[in-house]
BATI-55315 format. One record per residue (C-alpha): residue number from 1; residue in one letter; x, y, z. Coordinates in Angstrom, 2 decimals, always signed. Example, Ala and Ser with C-alpha at 12.3 -4.5 7.8 and 13.67 -1.06 7.14 Angstrom:
residues 2
@resi: 1&resn: a&px: +12.30&py: -4.50&pz: +7.80
@resi: 2&resn: s&px: +13.67&py: -1.06&pz: +7.14
end
This chain:
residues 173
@resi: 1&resn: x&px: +197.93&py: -100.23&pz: +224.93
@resi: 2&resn: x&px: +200.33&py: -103.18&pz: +225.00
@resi: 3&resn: x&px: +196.93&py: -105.74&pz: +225.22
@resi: 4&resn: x&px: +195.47&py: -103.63&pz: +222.27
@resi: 5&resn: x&px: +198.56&py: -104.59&pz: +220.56
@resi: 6&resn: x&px: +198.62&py: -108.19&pz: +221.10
@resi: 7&resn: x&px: +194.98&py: -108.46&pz: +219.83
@resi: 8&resn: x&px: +195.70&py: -106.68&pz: +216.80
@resi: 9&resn: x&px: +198.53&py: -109.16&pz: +215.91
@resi: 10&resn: x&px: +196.92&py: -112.28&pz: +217.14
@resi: 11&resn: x&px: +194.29&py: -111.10&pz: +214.78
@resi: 12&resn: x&px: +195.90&py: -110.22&pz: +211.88
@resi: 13&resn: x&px: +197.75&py: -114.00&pz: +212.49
@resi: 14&resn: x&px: +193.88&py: -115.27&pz: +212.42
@resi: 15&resn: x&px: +193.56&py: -113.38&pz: +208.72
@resi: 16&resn: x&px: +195.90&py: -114.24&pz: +207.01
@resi: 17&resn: x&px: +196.15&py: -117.76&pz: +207.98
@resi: 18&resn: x&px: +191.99&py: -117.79&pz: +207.15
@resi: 19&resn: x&px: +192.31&py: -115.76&pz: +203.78
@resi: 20&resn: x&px: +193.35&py: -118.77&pz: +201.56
@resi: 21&resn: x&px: +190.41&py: -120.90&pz: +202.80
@resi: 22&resn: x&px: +187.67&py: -121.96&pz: +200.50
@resi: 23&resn: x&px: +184.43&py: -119.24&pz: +200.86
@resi: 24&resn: x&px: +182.59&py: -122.66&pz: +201.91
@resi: 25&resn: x&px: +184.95&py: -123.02&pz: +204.31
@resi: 26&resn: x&px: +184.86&py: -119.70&pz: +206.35
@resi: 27&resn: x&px: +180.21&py: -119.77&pz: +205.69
@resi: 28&resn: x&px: +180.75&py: -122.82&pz: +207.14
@resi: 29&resn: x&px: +182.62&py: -121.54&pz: +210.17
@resi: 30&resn: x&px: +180.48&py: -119.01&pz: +210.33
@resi: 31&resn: x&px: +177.08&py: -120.45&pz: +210.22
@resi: 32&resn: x&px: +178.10&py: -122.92&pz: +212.75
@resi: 33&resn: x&px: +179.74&py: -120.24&pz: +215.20
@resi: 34&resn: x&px: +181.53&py: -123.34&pz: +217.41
@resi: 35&resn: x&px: +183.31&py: -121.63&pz: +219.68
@resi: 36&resn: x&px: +184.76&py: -124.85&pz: +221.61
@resi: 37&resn: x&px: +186.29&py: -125.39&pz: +217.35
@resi: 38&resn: x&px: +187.03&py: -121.51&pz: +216.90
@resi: 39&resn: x&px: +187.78&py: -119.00&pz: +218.95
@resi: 40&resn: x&px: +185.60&py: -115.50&pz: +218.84
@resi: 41&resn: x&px: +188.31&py: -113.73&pz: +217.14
@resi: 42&resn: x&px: +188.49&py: -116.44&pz: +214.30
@resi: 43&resn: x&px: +185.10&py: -116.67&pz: +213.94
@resi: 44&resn: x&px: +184.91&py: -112.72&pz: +213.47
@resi: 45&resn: x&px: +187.48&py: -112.45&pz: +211.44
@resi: 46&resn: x&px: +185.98&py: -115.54&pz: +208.95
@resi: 47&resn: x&px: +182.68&py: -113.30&pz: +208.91
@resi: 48&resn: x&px: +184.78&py: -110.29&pz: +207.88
@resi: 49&resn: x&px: +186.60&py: -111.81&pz: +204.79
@resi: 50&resn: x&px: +183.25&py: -113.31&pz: +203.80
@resi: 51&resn: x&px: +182.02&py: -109.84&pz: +203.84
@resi: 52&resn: x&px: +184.88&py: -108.62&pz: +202.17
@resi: 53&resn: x&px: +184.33&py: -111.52&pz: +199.12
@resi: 54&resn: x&px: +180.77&py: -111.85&pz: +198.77
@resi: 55&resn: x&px: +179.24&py: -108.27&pz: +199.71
@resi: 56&resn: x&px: +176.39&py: -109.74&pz: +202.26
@resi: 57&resn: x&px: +176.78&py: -112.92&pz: +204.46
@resi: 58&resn: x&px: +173.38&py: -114.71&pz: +204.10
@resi: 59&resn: x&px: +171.77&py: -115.56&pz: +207.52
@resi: 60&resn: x&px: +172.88&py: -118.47&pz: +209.39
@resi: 61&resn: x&px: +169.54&py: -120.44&pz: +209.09
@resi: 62&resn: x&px: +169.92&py: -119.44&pz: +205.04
@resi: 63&resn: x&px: +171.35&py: -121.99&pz: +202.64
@resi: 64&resn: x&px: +173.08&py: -120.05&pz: +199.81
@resi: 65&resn: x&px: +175.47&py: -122.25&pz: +197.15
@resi: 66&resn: x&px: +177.97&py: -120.20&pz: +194.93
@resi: 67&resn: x&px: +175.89&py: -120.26&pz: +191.77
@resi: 68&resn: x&px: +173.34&py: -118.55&pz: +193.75
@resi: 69&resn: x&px: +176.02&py: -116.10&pz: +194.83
@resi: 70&resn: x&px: +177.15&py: -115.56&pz: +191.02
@resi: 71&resn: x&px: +173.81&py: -115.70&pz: +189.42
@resi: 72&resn: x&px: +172.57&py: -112.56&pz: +192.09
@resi: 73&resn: x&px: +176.11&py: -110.34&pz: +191.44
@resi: 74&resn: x&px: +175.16&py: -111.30&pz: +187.19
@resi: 75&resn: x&px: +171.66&py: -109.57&pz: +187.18
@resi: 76&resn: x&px: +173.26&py: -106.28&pz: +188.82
@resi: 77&resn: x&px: +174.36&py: -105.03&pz: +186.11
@resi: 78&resn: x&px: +172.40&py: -105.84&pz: +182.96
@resi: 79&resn: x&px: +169.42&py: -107.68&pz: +182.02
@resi: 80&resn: x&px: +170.58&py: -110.09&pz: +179.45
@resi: 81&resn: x&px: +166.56&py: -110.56&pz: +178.06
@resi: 82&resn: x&px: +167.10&py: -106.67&pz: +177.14
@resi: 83&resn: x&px: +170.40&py: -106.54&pz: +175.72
@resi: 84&resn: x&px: +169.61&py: -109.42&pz: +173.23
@resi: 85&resn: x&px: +166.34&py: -107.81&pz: +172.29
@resi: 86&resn: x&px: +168.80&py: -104.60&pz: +172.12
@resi: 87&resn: x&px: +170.90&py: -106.81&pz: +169.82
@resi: 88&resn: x&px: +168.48&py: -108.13&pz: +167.70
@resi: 89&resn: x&px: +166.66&py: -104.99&pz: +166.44
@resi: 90&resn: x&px: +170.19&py: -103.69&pz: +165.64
@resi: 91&resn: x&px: +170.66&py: -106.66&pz: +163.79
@resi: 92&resn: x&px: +167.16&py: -106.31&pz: +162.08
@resi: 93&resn: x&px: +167.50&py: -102.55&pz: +161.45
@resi: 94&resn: x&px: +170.63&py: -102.75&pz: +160.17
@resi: 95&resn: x&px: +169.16&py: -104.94&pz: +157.22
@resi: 96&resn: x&px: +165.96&py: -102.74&pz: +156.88
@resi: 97&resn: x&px: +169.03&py: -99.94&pz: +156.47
@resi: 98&resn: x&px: +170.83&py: -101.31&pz: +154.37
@resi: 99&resn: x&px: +167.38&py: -102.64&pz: +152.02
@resi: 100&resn: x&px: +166.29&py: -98.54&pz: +151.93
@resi: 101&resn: x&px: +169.64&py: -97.28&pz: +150.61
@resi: 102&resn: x&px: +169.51&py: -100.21&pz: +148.23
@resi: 103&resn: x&px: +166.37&py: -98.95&pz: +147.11
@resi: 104&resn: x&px: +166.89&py: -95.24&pz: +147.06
@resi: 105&resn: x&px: +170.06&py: -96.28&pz: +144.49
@resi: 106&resn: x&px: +167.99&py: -97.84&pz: +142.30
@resi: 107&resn: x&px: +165.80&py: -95.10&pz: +142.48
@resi: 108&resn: x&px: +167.76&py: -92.88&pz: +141.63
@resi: 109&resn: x&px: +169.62&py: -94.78&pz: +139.00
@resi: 110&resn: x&px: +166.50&py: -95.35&pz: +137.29
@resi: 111&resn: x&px: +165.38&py: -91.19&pz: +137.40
@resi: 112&resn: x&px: +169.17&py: -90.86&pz: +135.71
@resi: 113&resn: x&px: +168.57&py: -93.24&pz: +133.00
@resi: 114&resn: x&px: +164.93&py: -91.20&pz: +132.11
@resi: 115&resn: x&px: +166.84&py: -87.81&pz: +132.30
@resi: 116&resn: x&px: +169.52&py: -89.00&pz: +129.71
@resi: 117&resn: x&px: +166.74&py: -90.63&pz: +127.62
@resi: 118&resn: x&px: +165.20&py: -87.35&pz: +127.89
@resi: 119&resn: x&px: +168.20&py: -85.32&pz: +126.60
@resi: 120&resn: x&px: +168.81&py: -83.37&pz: +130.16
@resi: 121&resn: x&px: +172.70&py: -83.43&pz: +129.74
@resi: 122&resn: x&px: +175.20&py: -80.82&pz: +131.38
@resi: 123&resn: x&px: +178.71&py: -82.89&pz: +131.70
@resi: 124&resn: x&px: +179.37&py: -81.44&pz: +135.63
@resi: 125&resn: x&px: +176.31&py: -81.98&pz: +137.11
@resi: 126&resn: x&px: +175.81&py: -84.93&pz: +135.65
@resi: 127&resn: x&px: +179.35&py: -86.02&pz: +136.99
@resi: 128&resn: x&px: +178.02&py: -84.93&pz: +140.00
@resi: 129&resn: x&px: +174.83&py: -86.73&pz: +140.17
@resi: 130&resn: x&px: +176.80&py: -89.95&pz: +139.51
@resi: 131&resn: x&px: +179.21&py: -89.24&pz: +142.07
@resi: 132&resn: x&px: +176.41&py: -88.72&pz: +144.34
@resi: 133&resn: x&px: +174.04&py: -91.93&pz: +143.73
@resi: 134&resn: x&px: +177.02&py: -94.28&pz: +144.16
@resi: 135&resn: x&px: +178.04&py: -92.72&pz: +147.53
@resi: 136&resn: x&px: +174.13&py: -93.79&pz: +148.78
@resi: 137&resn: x&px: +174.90&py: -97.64&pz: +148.56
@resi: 138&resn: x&px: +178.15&py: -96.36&pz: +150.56
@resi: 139&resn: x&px: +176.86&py: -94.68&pz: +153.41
@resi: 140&resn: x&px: +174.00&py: -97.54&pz: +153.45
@resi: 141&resn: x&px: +176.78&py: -99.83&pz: +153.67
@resi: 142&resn: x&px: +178.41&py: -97.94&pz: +156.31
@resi: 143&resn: x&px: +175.11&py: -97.40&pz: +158.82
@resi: 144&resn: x&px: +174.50&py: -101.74&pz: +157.64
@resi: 145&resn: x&px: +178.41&py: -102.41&pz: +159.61
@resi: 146&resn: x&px: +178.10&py: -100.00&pz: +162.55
@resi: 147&resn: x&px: +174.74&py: -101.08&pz: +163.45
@resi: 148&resn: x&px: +175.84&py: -105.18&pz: +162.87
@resi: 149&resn: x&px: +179.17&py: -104.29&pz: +165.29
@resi: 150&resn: x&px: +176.69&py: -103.14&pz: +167.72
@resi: 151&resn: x&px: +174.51&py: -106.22&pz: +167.71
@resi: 152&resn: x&px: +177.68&py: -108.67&pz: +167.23
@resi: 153&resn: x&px: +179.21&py: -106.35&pz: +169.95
@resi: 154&resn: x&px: +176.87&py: -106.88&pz: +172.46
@resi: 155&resn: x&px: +176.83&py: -110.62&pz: +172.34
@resi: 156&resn: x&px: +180.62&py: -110.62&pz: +172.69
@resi: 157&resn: x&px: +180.54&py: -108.57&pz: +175.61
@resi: 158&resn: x&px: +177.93&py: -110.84&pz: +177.23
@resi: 159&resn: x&px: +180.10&py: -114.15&pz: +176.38
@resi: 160&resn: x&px: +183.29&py: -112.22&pz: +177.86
@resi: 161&resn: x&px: +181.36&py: -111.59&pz: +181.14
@resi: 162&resn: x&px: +179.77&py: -115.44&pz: +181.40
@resi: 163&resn: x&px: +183.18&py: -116.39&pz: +181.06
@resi: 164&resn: x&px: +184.78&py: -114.10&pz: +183.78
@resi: 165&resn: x&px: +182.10&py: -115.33&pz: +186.04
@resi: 166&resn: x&px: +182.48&py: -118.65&pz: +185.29
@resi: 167&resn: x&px: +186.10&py: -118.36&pz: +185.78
@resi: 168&resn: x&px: +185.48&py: -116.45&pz: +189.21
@resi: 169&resn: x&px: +183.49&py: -119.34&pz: +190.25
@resi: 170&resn: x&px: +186.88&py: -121.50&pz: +189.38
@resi: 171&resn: x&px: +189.31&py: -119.95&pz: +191.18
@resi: 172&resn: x&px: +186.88&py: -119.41&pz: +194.47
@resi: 173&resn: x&px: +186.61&py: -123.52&pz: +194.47
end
């Protein structure tokens, strides 16, 4: 129980003296398994934090730089092709959206005009039917900003994740 012990500490001693190293560093100790340089412990617990930071180890024979590394953990969770395609036909619709309710306004402005020119007056529904034509370039205008803050959106949530990654790839050099 005692020897247990002792090899617990001595490798917990190993850790956290190997946790600060570079992630070169520890493949490198790894890869090259030199156990005249590093004991079997050390070279054990090197494989272990490299697990514990990258996921996988590639194989020894494999050569594997970080932006390798980075570029395989980016395409896990989105493929940036589709999200800018995503971003652009929200971007295209939104005009298209905001063109129709342009048009239905004027549409309807212009059936107004011909109903007054024809005499149809009754004061509250024509109050009414005013009220109600300029709400359309309104709600046209409001489908037009939610569909841009989706398109602008996903482009800003894209540049916020290159950047974490890039500044991932900082702080592991």
């Amino acid at each position: 129980m005692a020897k247990n012990t002792k090899l617990d500490n001595l490798r917990k001693q190993i850790y956290e003296s190997m946790l600060p190293k570079e992630t070169d560093e520890l493949l490198e100790i790894w890869r090259k398994g030199d156990c005249e340089e590093w004991t079997e412990t050390a070279i054990d617990v090197a494989k272990e934090i490299l697990l514990d930071r990258l996921g996988e180890i590639p194989l020894e024979g494999e050569q594997q730089d970080e932006s390798q590394i980075v570029s395989n953990d980016k395409d896990i969770y989105h493929s940036e092709k589709n999200l800018l395609k995503i971003s652009s036909w929200a971007n295209i619709l939104a005009w298209v959206v905001l063109g129709i309710y342009i048009l239905i306004f004027i549409g309807r402005i212009v059936v107004e005009i011909q109903n007054i020119n024809q005499g149809v007056t009754t004061t509250m529904y024509q109050a009414w039917t005013w009220f109600s034509m300029l709400s359309t370039p309104a709600i046209g205008l409001v489908y037009f900003l939610i569909l841009q803050a989706i398109s602008e959106g996903i482009y800003m949530l894209m540049d916020i994740e290159e950047n974490g990654l890039q500044l991932l790839k900082v702080k592991k050099r």
